[in-house]
MARDO-601593 format. One record per residue (C-alpha): residue in three letters; residue number from 1; x negated, z, y. Coordinates in steps of 0.001 Angstrom, whole numbers. Example, Ala and Ser with C-alpha at 12.3 -4.5 7.8 and 13.67 -1.06 7.14 Angstrom:
BEGIN
PT  type  seq       c1       c3       c2
PT   ALA    1   -12300     7800    -4500
PT   SER    2   -13670     7140    -1060
//
This chain:
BEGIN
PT  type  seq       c1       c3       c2
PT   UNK    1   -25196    36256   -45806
PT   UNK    2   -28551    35654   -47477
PT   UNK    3   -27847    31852   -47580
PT   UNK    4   -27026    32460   -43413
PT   UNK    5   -30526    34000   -43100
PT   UNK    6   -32179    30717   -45171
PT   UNK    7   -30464    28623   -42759
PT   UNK    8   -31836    30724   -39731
PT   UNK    9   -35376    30561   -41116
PT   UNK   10   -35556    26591   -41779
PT   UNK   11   -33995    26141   -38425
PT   UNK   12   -36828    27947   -36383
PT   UNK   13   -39323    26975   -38669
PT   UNK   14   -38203    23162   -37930
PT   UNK   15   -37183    23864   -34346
PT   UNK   16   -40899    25228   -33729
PT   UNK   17   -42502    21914   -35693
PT   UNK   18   -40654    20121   -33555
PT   UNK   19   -42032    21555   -30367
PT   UNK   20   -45497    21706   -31686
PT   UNK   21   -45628    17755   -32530
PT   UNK   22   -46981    15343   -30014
PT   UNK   23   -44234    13141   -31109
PT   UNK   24   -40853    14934   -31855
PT   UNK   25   -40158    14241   -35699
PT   UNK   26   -36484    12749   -35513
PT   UNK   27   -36695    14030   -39378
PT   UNK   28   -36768    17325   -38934
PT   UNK   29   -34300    17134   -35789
PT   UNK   30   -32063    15528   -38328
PT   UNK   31   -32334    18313   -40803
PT   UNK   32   -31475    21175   -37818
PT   UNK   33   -28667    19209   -37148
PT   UNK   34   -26977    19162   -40106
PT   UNK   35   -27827    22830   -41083
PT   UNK   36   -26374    23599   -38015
PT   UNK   37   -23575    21849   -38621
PT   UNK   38   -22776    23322   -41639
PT   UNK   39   -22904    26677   -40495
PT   UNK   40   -20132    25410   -37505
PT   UNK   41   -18035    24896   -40066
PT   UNK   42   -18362    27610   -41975
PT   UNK   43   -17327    30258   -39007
PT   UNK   44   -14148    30313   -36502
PT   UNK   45   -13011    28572   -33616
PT   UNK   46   -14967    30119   -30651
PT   UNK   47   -17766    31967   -32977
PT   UNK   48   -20293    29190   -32910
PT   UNK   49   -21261    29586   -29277
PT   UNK   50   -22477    33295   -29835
PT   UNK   51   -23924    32536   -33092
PT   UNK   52   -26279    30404   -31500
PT   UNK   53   -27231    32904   -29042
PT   UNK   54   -27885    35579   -31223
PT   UNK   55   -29796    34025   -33792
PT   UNK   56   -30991    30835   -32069
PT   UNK   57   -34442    30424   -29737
PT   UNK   58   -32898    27330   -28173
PT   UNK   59   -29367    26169   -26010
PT   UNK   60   -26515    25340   -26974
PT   UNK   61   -27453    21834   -25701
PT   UNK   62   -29959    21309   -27554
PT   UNK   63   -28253    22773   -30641
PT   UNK   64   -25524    20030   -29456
PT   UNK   65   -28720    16994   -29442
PT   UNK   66   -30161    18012   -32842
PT   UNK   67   -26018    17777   -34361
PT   UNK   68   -25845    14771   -32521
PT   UNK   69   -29234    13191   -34296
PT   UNK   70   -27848    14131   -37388
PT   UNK   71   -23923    12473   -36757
PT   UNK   72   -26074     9057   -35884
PT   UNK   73   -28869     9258   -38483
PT   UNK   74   -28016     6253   -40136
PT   UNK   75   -28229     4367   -36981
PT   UNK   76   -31616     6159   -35930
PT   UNK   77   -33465     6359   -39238
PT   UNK   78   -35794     3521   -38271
PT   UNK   79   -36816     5899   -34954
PT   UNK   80   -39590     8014   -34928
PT   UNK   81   -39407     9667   -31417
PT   UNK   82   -36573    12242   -31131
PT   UNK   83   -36703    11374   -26920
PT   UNK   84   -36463     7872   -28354
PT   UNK   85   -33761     8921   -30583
PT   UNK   86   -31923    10551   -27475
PT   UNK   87   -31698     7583   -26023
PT   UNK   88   -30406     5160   -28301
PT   UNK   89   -27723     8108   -28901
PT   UNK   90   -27060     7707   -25661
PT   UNK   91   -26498     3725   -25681
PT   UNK   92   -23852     3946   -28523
PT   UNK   93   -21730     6847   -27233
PT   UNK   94   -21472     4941   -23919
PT   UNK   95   -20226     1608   -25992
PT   UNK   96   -18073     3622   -27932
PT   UNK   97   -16555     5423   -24933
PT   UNK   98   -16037     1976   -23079
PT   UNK   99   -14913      454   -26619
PT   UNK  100   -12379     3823   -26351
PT   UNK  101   -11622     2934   -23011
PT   UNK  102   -10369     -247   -23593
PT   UNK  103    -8477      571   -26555
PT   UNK  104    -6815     3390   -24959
PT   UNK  105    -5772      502   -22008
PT   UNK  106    -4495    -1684   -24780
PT   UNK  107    -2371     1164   -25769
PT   UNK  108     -840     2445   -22502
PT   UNK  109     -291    -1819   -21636
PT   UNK  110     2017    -1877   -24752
PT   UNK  111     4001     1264   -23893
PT   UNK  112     4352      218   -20339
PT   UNK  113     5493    -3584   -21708
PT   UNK  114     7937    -2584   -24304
PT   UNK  115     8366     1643   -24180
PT   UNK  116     7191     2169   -27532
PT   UNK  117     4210     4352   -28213
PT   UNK  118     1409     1945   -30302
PT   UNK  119     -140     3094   -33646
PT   UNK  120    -2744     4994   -32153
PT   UNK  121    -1740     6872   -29732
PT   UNK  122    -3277    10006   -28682
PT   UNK  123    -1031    12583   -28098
PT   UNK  124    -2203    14237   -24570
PT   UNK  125    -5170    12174   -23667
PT   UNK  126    -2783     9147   -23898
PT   UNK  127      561    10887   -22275
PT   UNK  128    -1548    12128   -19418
PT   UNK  129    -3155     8936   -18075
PT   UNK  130     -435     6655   -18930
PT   UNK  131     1553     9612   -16453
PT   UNK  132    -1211     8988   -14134
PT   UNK  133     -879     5024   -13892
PT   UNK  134     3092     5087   -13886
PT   UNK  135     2737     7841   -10690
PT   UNK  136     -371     5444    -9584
PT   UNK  137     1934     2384    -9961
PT   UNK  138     4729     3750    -7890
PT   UNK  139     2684     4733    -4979
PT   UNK  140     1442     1612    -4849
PT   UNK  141     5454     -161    -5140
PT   UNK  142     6136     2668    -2420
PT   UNK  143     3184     1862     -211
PT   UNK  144     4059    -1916     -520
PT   UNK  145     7028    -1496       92
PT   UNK  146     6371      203     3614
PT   UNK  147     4174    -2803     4268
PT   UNK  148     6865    -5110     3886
PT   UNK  149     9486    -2703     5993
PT   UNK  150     7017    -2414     8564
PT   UNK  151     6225    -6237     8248
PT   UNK  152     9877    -7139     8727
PT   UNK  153    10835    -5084    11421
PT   UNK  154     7542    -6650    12984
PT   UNK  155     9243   -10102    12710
PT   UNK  156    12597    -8789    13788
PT   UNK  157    10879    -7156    16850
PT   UNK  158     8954   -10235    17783
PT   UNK  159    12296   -12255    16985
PT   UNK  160    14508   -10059    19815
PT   UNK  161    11468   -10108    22148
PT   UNK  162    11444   -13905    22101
PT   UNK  163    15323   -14093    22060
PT   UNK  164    15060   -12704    25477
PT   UNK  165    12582   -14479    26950
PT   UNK  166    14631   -17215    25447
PT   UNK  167    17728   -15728    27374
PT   UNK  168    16408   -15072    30505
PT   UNK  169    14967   -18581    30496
PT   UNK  170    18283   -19938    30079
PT   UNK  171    19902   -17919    32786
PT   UNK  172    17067   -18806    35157
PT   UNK  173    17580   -22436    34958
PT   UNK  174    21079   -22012    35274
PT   UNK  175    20880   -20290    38218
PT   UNK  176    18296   -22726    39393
PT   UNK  177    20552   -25656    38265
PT   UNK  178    23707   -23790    39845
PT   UNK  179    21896   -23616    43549
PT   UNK  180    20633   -26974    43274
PT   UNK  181    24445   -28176    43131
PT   UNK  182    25640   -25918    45803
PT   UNK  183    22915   -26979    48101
PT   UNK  184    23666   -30563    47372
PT   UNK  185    27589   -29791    47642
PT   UNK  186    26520   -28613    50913
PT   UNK  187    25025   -31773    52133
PT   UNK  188    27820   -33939    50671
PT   UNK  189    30465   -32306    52137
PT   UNK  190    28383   -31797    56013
PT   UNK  191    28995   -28143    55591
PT   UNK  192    27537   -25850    58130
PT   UNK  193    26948   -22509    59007
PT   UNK  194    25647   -19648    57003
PT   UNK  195    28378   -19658    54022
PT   UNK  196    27605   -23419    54054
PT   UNK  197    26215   -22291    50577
PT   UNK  198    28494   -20146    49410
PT   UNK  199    30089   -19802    45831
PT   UNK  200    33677   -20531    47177
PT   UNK  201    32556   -23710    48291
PT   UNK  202    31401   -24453    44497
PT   UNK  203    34380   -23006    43337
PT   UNK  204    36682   -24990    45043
PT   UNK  205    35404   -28205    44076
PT   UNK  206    35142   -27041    40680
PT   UNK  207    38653   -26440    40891
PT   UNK  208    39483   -30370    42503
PT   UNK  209    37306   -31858    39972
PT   UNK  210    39458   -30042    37555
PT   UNK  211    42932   -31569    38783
PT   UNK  212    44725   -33800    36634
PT   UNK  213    44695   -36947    39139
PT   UNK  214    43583   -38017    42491
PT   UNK  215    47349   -37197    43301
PT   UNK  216    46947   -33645    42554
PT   UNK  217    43723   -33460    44156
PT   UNK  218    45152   -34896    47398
PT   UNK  219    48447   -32864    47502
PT   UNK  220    46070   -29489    46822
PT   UNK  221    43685   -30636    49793
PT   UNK  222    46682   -30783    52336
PT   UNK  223    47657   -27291    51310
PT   UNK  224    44260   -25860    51522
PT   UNK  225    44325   -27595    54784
PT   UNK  226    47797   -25635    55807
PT   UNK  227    45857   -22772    54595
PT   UNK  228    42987   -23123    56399
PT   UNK  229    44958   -24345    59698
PT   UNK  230    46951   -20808    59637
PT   UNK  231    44021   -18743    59439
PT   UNK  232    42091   -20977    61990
PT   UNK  233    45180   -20110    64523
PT   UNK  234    45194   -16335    63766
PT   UNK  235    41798   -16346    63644
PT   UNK  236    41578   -18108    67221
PT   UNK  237    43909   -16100    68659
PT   UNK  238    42306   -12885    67732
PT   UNK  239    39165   -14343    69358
PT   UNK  240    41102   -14875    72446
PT   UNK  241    42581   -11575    72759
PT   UNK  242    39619   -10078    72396
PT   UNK  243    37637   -12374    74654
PT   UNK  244    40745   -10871    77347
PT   UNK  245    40299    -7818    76863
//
């Protein structure tokens, strides 16, 4: 107890130099820090905090600089301004977190590469992110693959439009072709009259031109003619009687 109430005594007394001085003593600063450190860990988990408010005329953050000063005080003996002191503090916790950084990368690369946790590893700090990067990692597979779905069906859309266009194309010159022939079939043949152009006319070519011989051909043109011939009769005759009556 009495060595706890020497500590609190040469911490204000050093605490008040300090705020006195034009330029902050990085000495004395030094000194608070490691008094204060001791005392840390001398007590529990959780008891420093009210420690420092109940015997302490300064923060927590500050009590947190001053330990700080003291944890670099090799690297900031040659420093005579505790602001100045700050700062370089400063400068080497941010390397060593980005030197941390990278290391913990290194890490979480290997265990991704071959599944085997690195000598090293953090337990929690290291299970959480590399958690983060492998749920990272698959949203990014999912989101690409999405793109690509989306992509394809893109190209399979554009493909059936075209197709069509294709299609109807083909159709439309066929069509085009098809009444070309009819019309000349038409001409040819001296057809007249309004069915001059009519698909039975094509057909029944078609169907000559298909005909083994010229002997075929000529034997089926004297039927169609019989044909023909009968219903020219009936049809005259129906004329007739209906002229009569």
């Amino acid at each position: 107890m009495e060595l706890d109430k020497l500590r609190i005594n040469k911490i204000n007394e050093l605490h008040r130099g300090i705020e006195e001085k034009l330029r902050s003593s990085v000495g004395d600063a030094t000194e608070i820090g490691r008094l204060l450190t001791e005392v840390k860990a001398e007590l529990q988990h959780g008891e420093f905090l009210p420690w420092l408010q109940e015997n302490m005329p300064f923060s927590e953050r500050t009590a947190r600089n001053y330990m700080r000063v003291y944890d670099y005080r090799d690297k900031t003996a040659s420093v005579a301004d505790l602001q100045e002191a700050y700062q370089q503090i400063e400068t080497i916790e941010a390397q060593e977190r980005k030197t941390e950084e990278q290391k913990q990368k290194d890490r979480i690369l290997h265990f991704t590469k071959t599944g085997i946790k690195p000598d090293g590893w953090k337990r929690g700090t290291d299970d959480k992110k590399a958690e983060s990067i492998k749920a990272e990692q698959q949203k990014n597979q999912e989101f690409k693959e999405k793109i690509d779905r989306d992509t394809e069906q893109r190209m399979a859309d554009k493909k059936r439009v075209k197709d069509t266009f294709d299609e109807f194309d083909t159709l439309l010159g066929g069509f085009e072709e098809q009444n070309k022939r009819r019309k000349e079939i038409s001409e040819k043949m001296n057809l007249s009259g309004n069915n001059a152009e009519h698909e039975f006319n094509h057909v029944l070519i078609e169907y000559l031109n298909g005909l083994y011989d010229d002997s075929e051909r000529l034997e089926a043109c004297h039927n169609i003619i019989k044909i023909c011939k009968r219903y020219v009769n009936e049809y005259q005759k129906k004329t007739c009687d209906n002229g009569n009556g």
